[in-house]
Biopython code that builds the backbone (N, CA, C, O; Angstrom):
import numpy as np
from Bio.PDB.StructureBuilder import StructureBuilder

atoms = [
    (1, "UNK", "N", (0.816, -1.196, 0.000)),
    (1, "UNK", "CA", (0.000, 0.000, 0.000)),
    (1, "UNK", "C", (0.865, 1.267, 0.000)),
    (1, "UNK", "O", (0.425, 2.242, -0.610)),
    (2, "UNK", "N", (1.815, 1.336, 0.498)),
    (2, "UNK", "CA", (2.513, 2.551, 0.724)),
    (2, "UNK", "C", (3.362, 3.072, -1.067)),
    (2, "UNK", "O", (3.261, 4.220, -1.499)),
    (3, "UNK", "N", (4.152, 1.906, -1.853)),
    (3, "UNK", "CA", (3.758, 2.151, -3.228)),
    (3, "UNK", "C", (3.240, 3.051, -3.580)),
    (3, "UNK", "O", (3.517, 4.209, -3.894)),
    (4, "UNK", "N", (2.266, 2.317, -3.498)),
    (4, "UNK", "CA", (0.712, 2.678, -4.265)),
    (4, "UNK", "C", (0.242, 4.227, -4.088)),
    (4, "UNK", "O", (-0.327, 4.934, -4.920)),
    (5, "UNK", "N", (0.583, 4.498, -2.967)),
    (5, "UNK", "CA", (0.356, 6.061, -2.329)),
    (5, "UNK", "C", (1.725, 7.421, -2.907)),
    (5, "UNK", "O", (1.795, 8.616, -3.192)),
    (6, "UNK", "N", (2.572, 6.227, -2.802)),
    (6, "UNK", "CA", (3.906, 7.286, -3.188)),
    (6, "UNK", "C", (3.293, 7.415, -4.754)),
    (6, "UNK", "O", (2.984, 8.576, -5.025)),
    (7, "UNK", "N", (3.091, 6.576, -5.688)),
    (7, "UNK", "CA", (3.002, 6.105, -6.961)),
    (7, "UNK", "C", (1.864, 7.665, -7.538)),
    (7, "UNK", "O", (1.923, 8.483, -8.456)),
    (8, "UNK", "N", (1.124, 7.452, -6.622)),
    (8, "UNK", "CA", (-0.476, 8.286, -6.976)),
    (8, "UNK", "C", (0.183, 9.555, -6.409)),
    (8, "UNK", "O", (-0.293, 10.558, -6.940)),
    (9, "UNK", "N", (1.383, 9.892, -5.252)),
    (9, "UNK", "CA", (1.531, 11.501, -5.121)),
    (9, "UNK", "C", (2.482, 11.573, -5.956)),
    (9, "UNK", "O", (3.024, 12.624, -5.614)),
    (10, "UNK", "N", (3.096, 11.149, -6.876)),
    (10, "UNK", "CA", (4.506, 11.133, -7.879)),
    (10, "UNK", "C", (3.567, 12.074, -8.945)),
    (10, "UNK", "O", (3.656, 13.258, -9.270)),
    (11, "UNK", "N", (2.590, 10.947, -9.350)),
    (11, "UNK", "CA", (1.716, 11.303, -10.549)),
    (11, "UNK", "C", (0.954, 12.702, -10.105)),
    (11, "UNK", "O", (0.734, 13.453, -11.056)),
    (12, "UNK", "N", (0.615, 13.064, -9.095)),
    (12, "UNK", "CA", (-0.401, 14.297, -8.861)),
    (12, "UNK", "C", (0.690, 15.408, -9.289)),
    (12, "UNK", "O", (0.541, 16.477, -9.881)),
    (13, "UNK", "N", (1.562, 14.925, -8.900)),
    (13, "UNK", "CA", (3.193, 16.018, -8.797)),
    (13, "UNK", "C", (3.617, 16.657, -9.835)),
    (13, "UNK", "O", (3.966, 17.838, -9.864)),
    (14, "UNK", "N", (3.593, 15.598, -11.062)),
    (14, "UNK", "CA", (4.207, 15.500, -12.233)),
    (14, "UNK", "C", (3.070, 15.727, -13.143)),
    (14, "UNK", "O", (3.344, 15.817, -14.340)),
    (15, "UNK", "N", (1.418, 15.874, -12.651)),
    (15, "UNK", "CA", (0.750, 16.448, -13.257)),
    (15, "UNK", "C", (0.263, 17.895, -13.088)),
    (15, "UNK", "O", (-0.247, 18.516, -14.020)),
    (16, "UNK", "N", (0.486, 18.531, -11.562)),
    (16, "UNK", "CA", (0.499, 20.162, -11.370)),
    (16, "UNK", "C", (1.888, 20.746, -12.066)),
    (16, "UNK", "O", (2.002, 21.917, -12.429)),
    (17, "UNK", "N", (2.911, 19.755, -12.190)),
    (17, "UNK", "CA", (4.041, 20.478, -13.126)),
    (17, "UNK", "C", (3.298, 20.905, -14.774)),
    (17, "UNK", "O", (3.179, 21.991, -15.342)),
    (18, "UNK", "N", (3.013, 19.898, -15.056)),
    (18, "UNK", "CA", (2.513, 19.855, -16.433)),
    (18, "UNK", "C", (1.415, 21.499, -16.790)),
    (18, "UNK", "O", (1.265, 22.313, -17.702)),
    (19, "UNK", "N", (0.907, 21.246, -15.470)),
    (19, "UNK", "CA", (-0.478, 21.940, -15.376)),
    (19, "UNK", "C", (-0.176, 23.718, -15.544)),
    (19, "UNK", "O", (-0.736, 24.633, -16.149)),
    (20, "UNK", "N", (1.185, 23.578, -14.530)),
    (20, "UNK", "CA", (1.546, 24.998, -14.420)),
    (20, "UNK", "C", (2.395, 25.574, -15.802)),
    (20, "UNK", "O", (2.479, 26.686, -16.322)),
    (21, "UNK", "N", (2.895, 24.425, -16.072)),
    (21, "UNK", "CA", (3.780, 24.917, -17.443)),
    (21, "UNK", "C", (2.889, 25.061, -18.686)),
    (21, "UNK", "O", (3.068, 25.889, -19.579)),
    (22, "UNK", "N", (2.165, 24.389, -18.644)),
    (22, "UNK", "CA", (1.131, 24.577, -19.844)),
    (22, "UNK", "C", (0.369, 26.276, -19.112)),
    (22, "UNK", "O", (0.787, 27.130, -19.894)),
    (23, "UNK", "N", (0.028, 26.557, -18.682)),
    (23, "UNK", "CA", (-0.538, 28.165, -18.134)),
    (23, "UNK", "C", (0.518, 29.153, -18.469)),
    (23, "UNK", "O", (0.247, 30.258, -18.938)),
    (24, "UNK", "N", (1.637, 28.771, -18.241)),
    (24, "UNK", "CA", (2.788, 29.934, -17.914)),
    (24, "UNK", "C", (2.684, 29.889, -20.013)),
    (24, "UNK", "O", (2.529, 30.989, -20.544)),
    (25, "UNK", "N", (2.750, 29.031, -20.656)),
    (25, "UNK", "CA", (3.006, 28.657, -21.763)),
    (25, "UNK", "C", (1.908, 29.511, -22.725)),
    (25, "UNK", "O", (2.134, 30.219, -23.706)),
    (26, "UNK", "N", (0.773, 29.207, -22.136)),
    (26, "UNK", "CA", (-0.353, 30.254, -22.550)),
    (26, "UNK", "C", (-0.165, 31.693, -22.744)),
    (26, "UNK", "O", (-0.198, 32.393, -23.755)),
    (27, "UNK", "N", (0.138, 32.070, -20.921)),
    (27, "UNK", "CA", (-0.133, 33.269, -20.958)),
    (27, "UNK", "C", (1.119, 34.077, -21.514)),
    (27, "UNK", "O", (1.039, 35.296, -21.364)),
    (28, "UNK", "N", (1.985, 33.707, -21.981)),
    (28, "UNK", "CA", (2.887, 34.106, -22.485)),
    (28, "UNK", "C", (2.783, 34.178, -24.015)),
    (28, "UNK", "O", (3.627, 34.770, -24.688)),
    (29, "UNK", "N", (1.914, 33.670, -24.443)),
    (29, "UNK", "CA", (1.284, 34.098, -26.034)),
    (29, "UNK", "C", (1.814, 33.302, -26.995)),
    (29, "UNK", "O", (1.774, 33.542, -28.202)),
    (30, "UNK", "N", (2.379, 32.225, -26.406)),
    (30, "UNK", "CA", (2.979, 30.932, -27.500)),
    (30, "UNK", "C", (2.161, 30.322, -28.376)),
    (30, "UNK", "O", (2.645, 29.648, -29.286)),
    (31, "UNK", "N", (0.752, 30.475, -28.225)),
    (31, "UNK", "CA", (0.133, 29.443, -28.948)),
    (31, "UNK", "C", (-0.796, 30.641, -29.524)),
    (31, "UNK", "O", (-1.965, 30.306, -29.713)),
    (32, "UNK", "N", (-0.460, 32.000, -29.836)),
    (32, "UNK", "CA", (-1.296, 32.733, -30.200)),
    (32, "UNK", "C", (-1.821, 32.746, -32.028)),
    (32, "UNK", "O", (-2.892, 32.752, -32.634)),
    (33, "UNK", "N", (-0.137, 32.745, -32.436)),
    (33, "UNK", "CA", (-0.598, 32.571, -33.889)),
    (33, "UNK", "C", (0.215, 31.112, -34.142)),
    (33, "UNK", "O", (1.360, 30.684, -33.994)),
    (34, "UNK", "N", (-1.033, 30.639, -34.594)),
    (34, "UNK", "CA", (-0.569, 28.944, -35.278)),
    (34, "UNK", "C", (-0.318, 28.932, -36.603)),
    (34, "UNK", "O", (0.541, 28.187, -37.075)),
    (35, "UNK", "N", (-1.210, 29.951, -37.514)),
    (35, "UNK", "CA", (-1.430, 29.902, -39.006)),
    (35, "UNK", "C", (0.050, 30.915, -39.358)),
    (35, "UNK", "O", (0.693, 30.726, -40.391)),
    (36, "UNK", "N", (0.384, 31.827, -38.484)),
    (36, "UNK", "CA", (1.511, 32.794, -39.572)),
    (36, "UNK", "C", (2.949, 32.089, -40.101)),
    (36, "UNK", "O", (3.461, 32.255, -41.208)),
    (37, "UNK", "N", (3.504, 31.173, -38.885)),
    (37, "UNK", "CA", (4.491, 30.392, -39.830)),
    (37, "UNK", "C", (4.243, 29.736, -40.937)),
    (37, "UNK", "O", (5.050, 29.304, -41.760)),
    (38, "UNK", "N", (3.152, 29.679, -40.931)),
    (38, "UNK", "CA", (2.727, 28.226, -42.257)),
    (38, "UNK", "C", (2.428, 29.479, -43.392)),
    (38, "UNK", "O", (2.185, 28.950, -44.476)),
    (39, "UNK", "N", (2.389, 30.521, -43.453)),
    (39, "UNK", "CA", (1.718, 31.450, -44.363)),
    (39, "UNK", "C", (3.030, 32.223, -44.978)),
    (39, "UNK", "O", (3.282, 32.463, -46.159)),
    (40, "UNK", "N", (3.857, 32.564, -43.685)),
    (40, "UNK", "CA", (5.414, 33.166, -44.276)),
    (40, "UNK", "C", (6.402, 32.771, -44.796)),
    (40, "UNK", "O", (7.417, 33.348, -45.187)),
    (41, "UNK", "N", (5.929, 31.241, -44.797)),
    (41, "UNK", "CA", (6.824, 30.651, -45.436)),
    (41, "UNK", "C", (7.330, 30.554, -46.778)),
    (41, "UNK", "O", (8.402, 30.329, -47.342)),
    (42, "UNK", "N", (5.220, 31.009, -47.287)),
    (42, "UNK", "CA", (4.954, 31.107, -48.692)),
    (42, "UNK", "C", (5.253, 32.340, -49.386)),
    (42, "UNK", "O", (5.253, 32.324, -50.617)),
    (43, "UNK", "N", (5.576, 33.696, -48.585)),
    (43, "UNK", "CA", (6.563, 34.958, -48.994)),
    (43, "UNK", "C", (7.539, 35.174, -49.515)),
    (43, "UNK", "O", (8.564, 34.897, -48.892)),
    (44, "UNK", "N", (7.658, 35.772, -50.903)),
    (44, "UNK", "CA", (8.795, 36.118, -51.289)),
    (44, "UNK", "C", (10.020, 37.004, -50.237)),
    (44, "UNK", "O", (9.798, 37.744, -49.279)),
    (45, "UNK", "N", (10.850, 36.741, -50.624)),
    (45, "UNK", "CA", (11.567, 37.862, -49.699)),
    (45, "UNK", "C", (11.661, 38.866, -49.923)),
    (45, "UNK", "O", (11.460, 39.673, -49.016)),
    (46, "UNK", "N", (12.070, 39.403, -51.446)),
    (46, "UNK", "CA", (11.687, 40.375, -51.992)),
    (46, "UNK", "C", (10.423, 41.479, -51.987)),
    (46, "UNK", "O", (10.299, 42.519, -52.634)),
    (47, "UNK", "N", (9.712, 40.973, -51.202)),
    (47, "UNK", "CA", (8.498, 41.515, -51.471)),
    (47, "UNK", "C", (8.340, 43.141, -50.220)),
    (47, "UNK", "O", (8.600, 43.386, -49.042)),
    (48, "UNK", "N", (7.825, 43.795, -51.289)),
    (48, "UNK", "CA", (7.934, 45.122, -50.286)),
    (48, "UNK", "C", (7.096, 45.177, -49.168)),
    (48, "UNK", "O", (7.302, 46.024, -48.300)),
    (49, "UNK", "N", (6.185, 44.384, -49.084)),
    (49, "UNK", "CA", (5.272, 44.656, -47.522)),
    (49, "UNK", "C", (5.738, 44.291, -46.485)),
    (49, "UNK", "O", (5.318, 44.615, -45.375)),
    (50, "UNK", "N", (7.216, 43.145, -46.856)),
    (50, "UNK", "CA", (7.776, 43.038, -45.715)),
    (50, "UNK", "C", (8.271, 43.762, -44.828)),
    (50, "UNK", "O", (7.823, 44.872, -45.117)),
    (51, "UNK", "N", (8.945, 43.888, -43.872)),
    (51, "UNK", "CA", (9.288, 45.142, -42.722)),
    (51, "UNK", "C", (10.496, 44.628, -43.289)),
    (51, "UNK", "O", (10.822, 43.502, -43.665)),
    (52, "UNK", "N", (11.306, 46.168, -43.242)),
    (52, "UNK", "CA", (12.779, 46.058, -43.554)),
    (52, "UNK", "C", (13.333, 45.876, -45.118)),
    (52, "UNK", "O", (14.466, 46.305, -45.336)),
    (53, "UNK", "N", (12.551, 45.225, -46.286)),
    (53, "UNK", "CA", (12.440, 45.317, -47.649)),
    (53, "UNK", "C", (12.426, 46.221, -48.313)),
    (53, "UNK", "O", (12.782, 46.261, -49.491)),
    (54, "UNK", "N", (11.951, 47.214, -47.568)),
    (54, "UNK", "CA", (11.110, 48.774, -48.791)),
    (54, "UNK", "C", (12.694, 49.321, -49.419)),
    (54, "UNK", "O", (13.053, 49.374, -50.595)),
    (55, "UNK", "N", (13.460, 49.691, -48.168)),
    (55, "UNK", "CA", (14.537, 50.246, -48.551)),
    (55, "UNK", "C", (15.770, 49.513, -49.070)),
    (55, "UNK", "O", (16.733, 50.212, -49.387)),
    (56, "UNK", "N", (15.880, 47.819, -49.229)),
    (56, "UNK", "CA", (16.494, 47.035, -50.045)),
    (56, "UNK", "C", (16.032, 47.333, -51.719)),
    (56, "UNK", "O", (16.826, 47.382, -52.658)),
    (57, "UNK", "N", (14.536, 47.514, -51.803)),
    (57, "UNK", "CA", (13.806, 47.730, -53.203)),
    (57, "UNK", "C", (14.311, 48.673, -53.792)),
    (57, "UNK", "O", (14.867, 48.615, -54.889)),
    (58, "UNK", "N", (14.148, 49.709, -53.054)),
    (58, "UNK", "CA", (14.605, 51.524, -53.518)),
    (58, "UNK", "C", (16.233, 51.487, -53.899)),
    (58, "UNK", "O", (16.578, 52.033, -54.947)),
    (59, "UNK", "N", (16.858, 51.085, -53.368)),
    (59, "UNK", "CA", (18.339, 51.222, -53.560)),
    (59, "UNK", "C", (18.663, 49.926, -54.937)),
    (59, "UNK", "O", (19.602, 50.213, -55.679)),
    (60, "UNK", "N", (18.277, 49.240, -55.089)),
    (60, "UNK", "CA", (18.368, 48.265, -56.075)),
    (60, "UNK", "C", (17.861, 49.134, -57.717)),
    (60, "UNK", "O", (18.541, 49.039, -58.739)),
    (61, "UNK", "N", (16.647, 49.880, -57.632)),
    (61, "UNK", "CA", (16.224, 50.797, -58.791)),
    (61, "UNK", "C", (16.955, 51.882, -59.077)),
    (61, "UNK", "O", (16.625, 52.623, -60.003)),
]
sb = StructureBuilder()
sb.init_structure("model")
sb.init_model(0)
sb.init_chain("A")
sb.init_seg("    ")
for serial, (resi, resn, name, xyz) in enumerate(atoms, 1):
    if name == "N":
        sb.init_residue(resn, " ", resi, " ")
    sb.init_atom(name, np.array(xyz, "f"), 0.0, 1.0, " ", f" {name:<3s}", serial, name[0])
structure = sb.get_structure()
């Protein structure tokens, strides 16, 4: 029986870890945008709407 008790407070333990890291993980805005990597990938680099591009464009003309 005593096992069995350590076994079940191991698991409660190792599930408020889980619990708290998944929150801290949240509120920190990690899971905010899912779709923009999958979308920027498909961007030219060249392209002027990017931030930091405009003035690579201008100096090239």
């Amino acid at each position: 029986m005593d096992a069995l008790s350590m076994t079940i407070l191991l698991g409660v333990l190792v599930m408020l870890v889980v619990v708290i890291a998944f929150v801290l993980t949240v509120k920190s805005g990690q899971y905010d945008d899912l779709d923009g990597p999958a979308h920027r990938i498909l961007m030219d680099d060249d392209d002027p709407r990017i931030p930091g591009n405009r003035n690579k464009n201008n100096e090239l003309k």
